[in-house]
C-alpha positions as CSV (number, residue, x, y, z in Angstrom):
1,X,-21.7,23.9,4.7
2,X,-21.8,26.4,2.4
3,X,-22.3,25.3,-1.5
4,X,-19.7,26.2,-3.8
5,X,-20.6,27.3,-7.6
6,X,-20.7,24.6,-10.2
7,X,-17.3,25.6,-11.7
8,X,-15.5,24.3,-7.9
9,X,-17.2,20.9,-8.2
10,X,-16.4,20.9,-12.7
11,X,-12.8,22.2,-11.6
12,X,-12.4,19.2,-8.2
13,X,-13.9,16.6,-10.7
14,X,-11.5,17.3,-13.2
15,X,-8.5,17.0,-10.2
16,X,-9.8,14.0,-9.3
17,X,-9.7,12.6,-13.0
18,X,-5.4,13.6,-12.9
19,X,-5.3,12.1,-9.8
20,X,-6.8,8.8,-10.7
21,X,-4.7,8.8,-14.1
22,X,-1.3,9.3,-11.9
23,X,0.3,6.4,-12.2
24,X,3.0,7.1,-9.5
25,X,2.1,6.3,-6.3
26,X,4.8,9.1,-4.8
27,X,3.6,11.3,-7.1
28,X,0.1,11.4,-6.2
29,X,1.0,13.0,-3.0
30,X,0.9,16.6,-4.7
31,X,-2.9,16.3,-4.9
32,X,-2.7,15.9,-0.7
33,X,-2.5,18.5,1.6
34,X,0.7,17.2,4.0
35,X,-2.1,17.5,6.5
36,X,-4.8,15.3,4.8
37,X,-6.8,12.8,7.0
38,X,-8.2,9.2,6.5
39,X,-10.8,7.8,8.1
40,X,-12.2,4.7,7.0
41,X,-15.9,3.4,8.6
42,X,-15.4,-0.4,7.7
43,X,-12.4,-0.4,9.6
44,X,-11.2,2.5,11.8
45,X,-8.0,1.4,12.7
46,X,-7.2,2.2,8.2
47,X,-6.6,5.7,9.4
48,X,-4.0,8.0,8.4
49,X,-3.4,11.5,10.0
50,X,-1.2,12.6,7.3
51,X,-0.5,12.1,3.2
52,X,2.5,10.7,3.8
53,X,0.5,8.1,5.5
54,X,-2.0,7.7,2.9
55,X,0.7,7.1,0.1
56,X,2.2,4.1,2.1
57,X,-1.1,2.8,1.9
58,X,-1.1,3.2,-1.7
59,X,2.0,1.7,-2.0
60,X,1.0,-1.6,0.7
61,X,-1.4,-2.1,-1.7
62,X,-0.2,-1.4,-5.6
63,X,1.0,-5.0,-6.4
64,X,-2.6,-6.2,-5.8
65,X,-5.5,-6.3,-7.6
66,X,-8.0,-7.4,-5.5
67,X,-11.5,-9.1,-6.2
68,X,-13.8,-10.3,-3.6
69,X,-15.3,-13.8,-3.5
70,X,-17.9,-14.0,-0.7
71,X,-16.3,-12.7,2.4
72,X,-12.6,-13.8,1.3
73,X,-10.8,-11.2,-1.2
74,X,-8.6,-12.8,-3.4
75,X,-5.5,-11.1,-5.5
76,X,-6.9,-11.9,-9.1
77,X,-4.9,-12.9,-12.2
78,X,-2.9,-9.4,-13.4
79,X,-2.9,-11.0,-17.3
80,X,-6.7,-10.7,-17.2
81,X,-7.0,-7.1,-15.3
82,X,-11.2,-5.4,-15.4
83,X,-11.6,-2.4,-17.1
84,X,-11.3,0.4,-13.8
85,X,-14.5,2.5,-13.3
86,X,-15.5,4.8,-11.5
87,X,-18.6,7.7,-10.6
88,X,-17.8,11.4,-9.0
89,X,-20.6,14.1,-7.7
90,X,-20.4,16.6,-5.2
91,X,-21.8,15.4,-2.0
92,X,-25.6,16.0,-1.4
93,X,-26.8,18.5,1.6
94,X,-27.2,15.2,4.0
95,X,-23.9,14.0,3.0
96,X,-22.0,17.2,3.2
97,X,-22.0,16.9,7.0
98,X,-21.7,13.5,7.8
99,X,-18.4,13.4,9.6
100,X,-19.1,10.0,10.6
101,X,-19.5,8.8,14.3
102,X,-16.6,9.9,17.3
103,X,-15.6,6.2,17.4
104,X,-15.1,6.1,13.8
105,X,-13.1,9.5,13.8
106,X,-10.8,8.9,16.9
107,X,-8.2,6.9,15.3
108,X,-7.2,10.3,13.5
109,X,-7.4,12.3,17.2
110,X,-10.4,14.6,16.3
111,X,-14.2,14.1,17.4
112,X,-17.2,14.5,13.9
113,X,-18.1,17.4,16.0
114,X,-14.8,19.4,16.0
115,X,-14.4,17.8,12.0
116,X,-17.5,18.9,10.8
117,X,-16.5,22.4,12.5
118,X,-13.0,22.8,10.8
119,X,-14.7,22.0,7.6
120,X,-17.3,24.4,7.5
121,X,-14.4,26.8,8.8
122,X,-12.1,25.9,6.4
123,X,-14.5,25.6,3.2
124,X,-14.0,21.9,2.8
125,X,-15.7,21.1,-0.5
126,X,-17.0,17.0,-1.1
127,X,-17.2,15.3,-3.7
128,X,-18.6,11.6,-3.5
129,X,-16.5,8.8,-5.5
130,X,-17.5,5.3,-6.2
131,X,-14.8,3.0,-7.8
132,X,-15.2,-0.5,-9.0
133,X,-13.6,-3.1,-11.6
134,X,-16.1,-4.2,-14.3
135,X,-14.8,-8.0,-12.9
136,X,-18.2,-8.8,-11.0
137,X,-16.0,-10.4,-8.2
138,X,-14.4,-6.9,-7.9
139,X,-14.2,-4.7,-5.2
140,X,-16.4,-1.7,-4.4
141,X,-15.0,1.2,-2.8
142,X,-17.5,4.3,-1.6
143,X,-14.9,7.4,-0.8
144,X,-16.2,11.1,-0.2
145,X,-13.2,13.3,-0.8
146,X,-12.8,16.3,0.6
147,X,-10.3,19.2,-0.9
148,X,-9.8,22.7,1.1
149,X,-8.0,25.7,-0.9
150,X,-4.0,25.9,0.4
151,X,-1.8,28.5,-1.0
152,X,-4.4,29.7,-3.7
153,X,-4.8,25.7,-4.6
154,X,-7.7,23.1,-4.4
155,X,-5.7,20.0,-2.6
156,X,-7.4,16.9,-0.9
157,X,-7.7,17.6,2.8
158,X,-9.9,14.2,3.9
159,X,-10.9,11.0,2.2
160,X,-13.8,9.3,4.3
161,X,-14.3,5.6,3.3
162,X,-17.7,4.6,3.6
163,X,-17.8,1.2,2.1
164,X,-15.4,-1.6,1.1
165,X,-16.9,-4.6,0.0
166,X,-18.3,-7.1,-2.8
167,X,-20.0,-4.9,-5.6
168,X,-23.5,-4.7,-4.5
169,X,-25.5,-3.4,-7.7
170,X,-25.3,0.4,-6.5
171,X,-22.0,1.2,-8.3
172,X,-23.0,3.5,-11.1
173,X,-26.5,3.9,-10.3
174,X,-27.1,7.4,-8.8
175,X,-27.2,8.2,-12.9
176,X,-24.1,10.2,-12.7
177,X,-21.6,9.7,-15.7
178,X,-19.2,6.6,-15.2
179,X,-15.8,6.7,-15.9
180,X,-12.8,5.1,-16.6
């Protein structure tokens, strides 16, 4: 995959950053390509083959602010919300073609094989995110993002979810910056 210069991952980073600091859930769709995929490797079947599909999820899941206590998640106390955080990198040389596994993919009707070959195609750029709550029940959510260029624009054309789970120690620790 080729690499692009450090302005595309500054200028993706920074797309991210408006993205995150949307705060409506319709509205978020402009940063998705009407094409944009979902795959999710805790649990396949969280798949979307569109963004339409993606903001529904959004949407199932706004009222909710989930923290995880042992394997049960909870919906924790809105009065007393964590303070949101989150790190963003571009994807290392393993990482940026790791399409997953065909069993993970098929729910969105492609094999890694043919997605790791419309990527390089395409130009796909990936940029790793790790999002957590500073509650130490919270969540921890592992996305790599992936954002093509469409009419002369950078727009998120993938989100692969690698992790969903209790927070495990690793969130914020590749040294890159954490945000809020």
């Amino acid at each position: 995959m080729a690499s692009h210069a450090p302005q595309v991952h500054e200028h993706l980073k920074n797309l991210y950053a408006e993205y995150r600091h949307t705060g409506d859930i319709d509205e978020k769709g402009r940063f998705f390509s009407p094409h944009c995929l979902q795959i999710c490797r805790p649990t396949p079947s969280f798949c979307a083959n569109d963004g339409r599909t993606i903001i529904s999820y959004l949407h199932q899941v706004a009222d909710k602010t989930l923290a995880f206590d042992g394997d049960v998640e909870d919906t924790k106390d809105k009065d007393t919300p964590g303070k949101s955080l989150y790190t963003i990198r571009p994807l290392n040389s393993e990482e940026a073609v790791d399409f997953a596994t065909d069993d993970i993919v098929a729910p969105v009707g492609i094999t890694s094989t043919a997605l790791r070959s419309r990527a390089e195609v395409e130009g796909w750029q990936g940029m790793r995110v790790d999002l957590w709550d500073s509650d130490p029940k919270a969540l921890l959510v592992k996305v790599q993002y992936w954002w093509r260029v469409e009419d002369g624009e950078w727009i998120q054309i993938l989100h692969d979810i690698l992790y969903i789970g209790p927070r495990d120690g690793t969130e914020g620790s590749s040294r890159d910056e954490i945000l809020e």
